[in-house]
N, C-alpha and C positions, 0 to 999 in steps of 0.2 A: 326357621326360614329367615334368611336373608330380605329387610327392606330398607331402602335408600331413600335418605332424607332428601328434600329435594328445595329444604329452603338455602337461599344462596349464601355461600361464606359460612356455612357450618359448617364447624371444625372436626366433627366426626359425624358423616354423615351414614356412615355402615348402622346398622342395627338387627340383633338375631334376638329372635322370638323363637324359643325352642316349643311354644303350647301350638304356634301355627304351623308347626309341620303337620299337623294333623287337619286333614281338610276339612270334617268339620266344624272345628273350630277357626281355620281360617274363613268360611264362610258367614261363621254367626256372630263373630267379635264386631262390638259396634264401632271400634277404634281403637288404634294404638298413637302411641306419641315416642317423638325421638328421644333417647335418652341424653342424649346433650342441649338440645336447643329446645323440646316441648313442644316440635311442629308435628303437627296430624299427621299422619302419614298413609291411611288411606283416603287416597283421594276422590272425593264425592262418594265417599262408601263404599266404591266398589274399584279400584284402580288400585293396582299393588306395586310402587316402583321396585322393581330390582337391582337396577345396574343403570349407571350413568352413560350415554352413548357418544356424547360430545357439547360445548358449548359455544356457541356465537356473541357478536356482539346485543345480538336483542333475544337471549332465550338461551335455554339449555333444553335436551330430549334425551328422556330414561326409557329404558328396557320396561315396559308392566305387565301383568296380568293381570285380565279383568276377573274377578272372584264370581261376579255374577252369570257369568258365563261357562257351561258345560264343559268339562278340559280345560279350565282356564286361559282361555286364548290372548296369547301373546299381542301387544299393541304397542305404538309408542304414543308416551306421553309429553307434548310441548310445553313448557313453560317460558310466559315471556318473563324476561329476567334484564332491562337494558341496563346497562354502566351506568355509576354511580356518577357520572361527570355532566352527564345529558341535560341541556335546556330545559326547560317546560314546554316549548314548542316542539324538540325534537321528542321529548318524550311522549306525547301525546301523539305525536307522528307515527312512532312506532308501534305503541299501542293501536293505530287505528291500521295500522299493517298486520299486526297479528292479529287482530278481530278479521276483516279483509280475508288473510288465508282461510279462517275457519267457513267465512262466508264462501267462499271460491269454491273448496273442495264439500263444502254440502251444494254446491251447484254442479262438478262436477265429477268429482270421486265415485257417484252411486252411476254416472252415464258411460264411463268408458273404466276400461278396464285397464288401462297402462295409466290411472291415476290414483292413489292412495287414496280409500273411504275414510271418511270423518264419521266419526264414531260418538265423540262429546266434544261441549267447549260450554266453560264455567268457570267462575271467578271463585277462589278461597280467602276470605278476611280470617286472619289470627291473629293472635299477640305479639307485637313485637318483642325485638331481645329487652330494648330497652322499657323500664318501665311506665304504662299508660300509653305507651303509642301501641299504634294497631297495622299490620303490612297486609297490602290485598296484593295476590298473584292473580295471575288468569292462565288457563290449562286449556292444550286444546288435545283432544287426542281420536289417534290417527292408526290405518292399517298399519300394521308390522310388515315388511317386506323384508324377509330373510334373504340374503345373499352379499353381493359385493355393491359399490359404485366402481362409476371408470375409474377414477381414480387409484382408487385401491388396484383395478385390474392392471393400472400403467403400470406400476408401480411393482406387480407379481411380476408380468407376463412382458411389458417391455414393448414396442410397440407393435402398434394392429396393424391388420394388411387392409390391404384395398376393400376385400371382400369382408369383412369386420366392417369398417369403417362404412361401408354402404349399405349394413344391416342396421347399424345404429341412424346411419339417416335416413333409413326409409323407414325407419319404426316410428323416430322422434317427427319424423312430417308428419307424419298420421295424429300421431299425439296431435300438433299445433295446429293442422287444419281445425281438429274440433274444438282447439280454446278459443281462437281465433274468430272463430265462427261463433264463439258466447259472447265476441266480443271483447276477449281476454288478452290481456299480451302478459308472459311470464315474467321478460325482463332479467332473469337472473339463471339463462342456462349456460353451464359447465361441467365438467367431469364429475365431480361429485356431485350434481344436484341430479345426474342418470342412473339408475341401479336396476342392476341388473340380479332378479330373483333366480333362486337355484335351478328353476327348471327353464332357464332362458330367457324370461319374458323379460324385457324393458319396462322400467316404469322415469316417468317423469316426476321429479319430489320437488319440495319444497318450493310451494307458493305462494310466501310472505311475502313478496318484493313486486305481487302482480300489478297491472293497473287496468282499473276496469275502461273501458272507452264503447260501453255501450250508449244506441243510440249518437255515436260519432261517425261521420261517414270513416272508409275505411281509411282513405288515403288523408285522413286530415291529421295534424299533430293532437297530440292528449300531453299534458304535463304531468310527469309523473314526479318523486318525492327524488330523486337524485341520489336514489342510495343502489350502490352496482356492484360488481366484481370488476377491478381494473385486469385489462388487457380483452376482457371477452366482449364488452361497450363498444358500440359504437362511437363513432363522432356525436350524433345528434344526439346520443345521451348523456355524454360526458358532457358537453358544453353545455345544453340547456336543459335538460332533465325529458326530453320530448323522443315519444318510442311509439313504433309503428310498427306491423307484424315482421317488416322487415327487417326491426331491429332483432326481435329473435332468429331472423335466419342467418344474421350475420354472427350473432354469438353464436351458434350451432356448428357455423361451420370453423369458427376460433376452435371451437372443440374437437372436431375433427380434424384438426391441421395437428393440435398438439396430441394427440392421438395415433397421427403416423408417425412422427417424428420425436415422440418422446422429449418433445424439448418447453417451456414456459413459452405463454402466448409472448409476454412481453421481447421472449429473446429473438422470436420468429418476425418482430415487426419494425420494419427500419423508418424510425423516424424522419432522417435524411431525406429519404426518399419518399415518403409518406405513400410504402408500400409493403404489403406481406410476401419475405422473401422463405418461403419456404420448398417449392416446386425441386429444386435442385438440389432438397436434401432426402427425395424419396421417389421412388417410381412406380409411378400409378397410371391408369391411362389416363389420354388426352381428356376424355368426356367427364372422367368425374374432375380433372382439376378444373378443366374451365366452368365448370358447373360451380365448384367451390369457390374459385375467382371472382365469380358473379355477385357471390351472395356476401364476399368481402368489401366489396366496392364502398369508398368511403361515403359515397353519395347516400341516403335512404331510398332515394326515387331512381337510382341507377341500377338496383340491385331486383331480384324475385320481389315480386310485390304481395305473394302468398304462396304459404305451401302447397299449396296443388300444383303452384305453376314451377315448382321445383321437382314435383315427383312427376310432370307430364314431360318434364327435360330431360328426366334420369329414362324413361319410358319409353319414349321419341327413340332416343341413341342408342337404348338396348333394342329397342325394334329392328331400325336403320344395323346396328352389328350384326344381327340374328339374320336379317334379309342378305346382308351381303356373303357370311359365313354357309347360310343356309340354300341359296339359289342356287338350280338345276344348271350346269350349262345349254347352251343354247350352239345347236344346229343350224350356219345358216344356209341355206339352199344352194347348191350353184348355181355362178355366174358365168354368163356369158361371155366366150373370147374374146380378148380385146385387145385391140394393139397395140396399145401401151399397157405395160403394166399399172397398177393399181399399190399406190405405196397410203397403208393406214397414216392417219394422222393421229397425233399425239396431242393431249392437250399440255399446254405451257404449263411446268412448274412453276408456282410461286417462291420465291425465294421467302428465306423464315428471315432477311433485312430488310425494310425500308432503301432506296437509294441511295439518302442524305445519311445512314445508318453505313453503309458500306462504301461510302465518298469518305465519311468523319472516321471512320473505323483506317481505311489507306493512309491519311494526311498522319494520324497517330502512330502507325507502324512505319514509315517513314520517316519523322521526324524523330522516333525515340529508337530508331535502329540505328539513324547515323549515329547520333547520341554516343549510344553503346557502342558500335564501330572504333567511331573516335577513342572513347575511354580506353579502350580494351588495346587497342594498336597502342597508349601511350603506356601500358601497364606492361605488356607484353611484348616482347621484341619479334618476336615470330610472327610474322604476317597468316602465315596457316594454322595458326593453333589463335588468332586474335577472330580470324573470320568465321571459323568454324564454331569458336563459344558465340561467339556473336550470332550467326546463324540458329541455334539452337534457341537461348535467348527469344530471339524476335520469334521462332516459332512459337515458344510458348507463351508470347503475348498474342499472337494470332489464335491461339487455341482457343485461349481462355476467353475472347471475343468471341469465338461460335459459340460457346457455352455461356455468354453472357454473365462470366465472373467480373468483367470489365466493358463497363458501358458507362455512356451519359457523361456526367461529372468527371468520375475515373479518368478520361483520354484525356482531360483537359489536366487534372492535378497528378499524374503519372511521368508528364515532358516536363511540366514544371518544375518540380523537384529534381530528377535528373540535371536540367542545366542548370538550376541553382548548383546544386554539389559541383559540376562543371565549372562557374562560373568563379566560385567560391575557393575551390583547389586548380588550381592554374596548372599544378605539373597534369593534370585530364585531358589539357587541350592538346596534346603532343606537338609543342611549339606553334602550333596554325595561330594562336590568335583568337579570342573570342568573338571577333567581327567575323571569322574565316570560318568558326564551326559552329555561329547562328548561318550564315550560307550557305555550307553546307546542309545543316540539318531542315531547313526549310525548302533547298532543292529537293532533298532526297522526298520530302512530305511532296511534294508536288509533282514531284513523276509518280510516284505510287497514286495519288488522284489517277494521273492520267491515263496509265496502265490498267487502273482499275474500271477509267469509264471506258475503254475500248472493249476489254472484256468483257463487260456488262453489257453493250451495246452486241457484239458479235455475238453473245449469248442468247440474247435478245431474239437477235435476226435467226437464229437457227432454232428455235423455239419457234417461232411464225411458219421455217418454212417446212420441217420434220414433223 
């Protein structure tokens, strides 16, 4: 039988015992030791590591089987293990984070069932390598949950649809209401910290990084130890170490964002703008992106204030679709002749611009049409093959403004560089003069205003009276 050493930086950590294939000797041996280093290798008697499953910066987690247990049932075994670089403050820090998890999940691994049970947690002192020192580890161990994390599934399967994507969030609300509710905040969710067991079920793992805020009212800040996953944090955790339940909903739904789109939280979030542009790169409905929007908001107090009030919004809007899909038509009685006809009224469409959004959007396709105009008539001698690229051109600046590729900032540094280059290469101005094609180009910006507020007005008015 294959057993794996589990002290850190041994150099051969494999070891086979040909007497332990036989199981009752693997039950009755009071101990074995590695054959390179002399670390004990069943742990608390009865813990068999097998296989290494990965390591972090505070701990490494093996494959074991418990020996004292009937079928030897599969577990995994934590050890904290921090970098040899760590303070004394940080070390103790994280010590008192992996004590914490073991304390967490013997709170709540045996209450719900999408939380891995804790099984043991116990300190091992041995001999060190060196001679006369002595090294204590601490073990915590934990259900075995055979299957994948998201991560791993991104990574097979590429990314989730809508309908995925709203199984994992209505599994993981559930999860959160009940930590929430002990007063828990996890603090550290993301792809891999989901996993998903062979037969379907979600579970939520690893909860080293929790903080407890019992006994805090809900909505007050707790200071937690400022150790994160960058890109899935909020604001109020990055800057100050301070998390609130709605800092797990905002990293929940970083998780879901790069779960539609296959892409790094970091690459989905524009600094510039100090916004998540991801909406444009996947099509899902209205209700769950602005549901997800919500819970991105940079604010803590702008966002869902708890998971209930995120699964009564996913709830609300499946109700609201089911009623409108699902309603009888309706018979109405006749009416009475009348001599005038009877013309239905319509309610006004809302446009998807602001006013000062479709006034700032004209002044821009105006001013960088003439622009282009200009350019193109000095480049090209044909006036019908200058206005027709030109035409096309300014269309696909107007496009890309419905689809809001180009907003905000964009209108204002898009004309700027344009007359820079103009300004800069003289044969552009097709002899007008750069006095003559700032005039132009600011005329042109200002009949498009004007053009656009009549029809917005005329719009206006025929929306009032249809």
């Amino acid at each position: 039988m294959e057993v794996y050493c589990t002290r850190p930086r041994c150099p051969r950590p494999q070891n086979y015992f040909a007497d332990l294939d036989d199981i009752t000797t693997l039950k009755t041996t009071q101990q074995k030791y590695c054959t390179t280093c002399g670390m004990p290798l069943l742990l608390d008697g009865r813990y068999v590591p097998v296989k290494l499953l990965g390591r972090g910066g505070f701990g490494a987690a093996f494959l074991a089987r418990d020996r004292r247990i009937p079928g030897m049932r599969q577990c995994v075994v934590k050890q904290f293990q921090p970098a040899g670089n760590l303070t004394l403050n940080q070390l103790q820090q994280a010590q008192l984070m992996f004590e914490r998890e073991a304390e967490v999940l013997s709170q709540l691994g045996n209450d719900h069932e999408q939380i891995p049970d804790l099984f043991a947690f116990f300190p091992v002192i041995v001999n060190g390598l060196q001679p006369g020192q002595q090294d204590q580890f601490f073990y915590l161990v934990q259900e075995y949950i055979d299957g994948q994390n998201l991560e791993e599934e991104l990574v097979q399967q590429g990314k989730f649809s809508e309908q995925q994507v709203l199984e994992v969030l209505q599994e993981i609300l559930k999860v959160l209401k009940f930590v929430h509710h002990r007063g828990i905040i996890h603090r550290d969710i993301k792809p891999s910290n989901i996993m998903r067991r062979r037969d379907g079920k979600l579970f939520l793992l690893d909860f080293g990084a929790v903080k407890q805020v019992t006994n805090v009212a809900l909505g007050s800040a707790a200071s937690s130890t400022g150790i994160y996953s960058m890109g899935f944090a909020p604001p109020e955790q990055m800057a100050g170490g301070q998390v609130f339940p709605s800092t797990d909903l905002y990293a929940l739904a970083v998780t879901l964002i790069t779960l539609l789109t296959n892409q790094e939280a970091i690459q989905l979030f524009d600094a510039y703008s100090n916004q998540w542009k991801w909406r444009t790169q996947v099509t899902v409905s209205p209700r769950l992106a602005d549901i997800l929007d919500k819970m991105l908001l940079p604010a803590a107090n702008q966002r869902f204030q708890s998971a209930q009030e995120v699964l009564d919004a996913l709830n609300s809007q499946a109700a609201q679709a089911s009623t409108q899909l699902n309603s009888p038509s309706v018979t109405l009685p006749p009416q009475p002749p009348s001599s005038s006809p009877v013309v239905p009224r319509r309610s006004p469409t809302q446009p998807a611009f602001s006013t000062v959004e479709l006034l700032g959007g004209a002044a821009f396709s105006g001013f960088e049409g003439a622009l282009i105009a200009i350019a193109l008539f000095s480049l090209v001698k044909l006036p019908i093959v200058s206005f027709t690229v030109a035409c096309v051109i300014l269309g696909i600046l107007i496009f890309a403004q419905t689809r809001r590729w180009i907003e905000k900032f964009d209108l204002l540094i898009i004309p700027t560089i344009s007359f820079a280059i103009i300004f800069f290469l003289p044969f552009l101005q097709g002899g007008l003069g750069i006095q003559v094609v700032v005039f132009l180009a600011v005329g042109a910006g200002l009949v498009a205003i004007s053009l656009t507020a009549v029809f917005r007005l005329i719009y206006k008015l025929l929306s009032l009276i249809l």
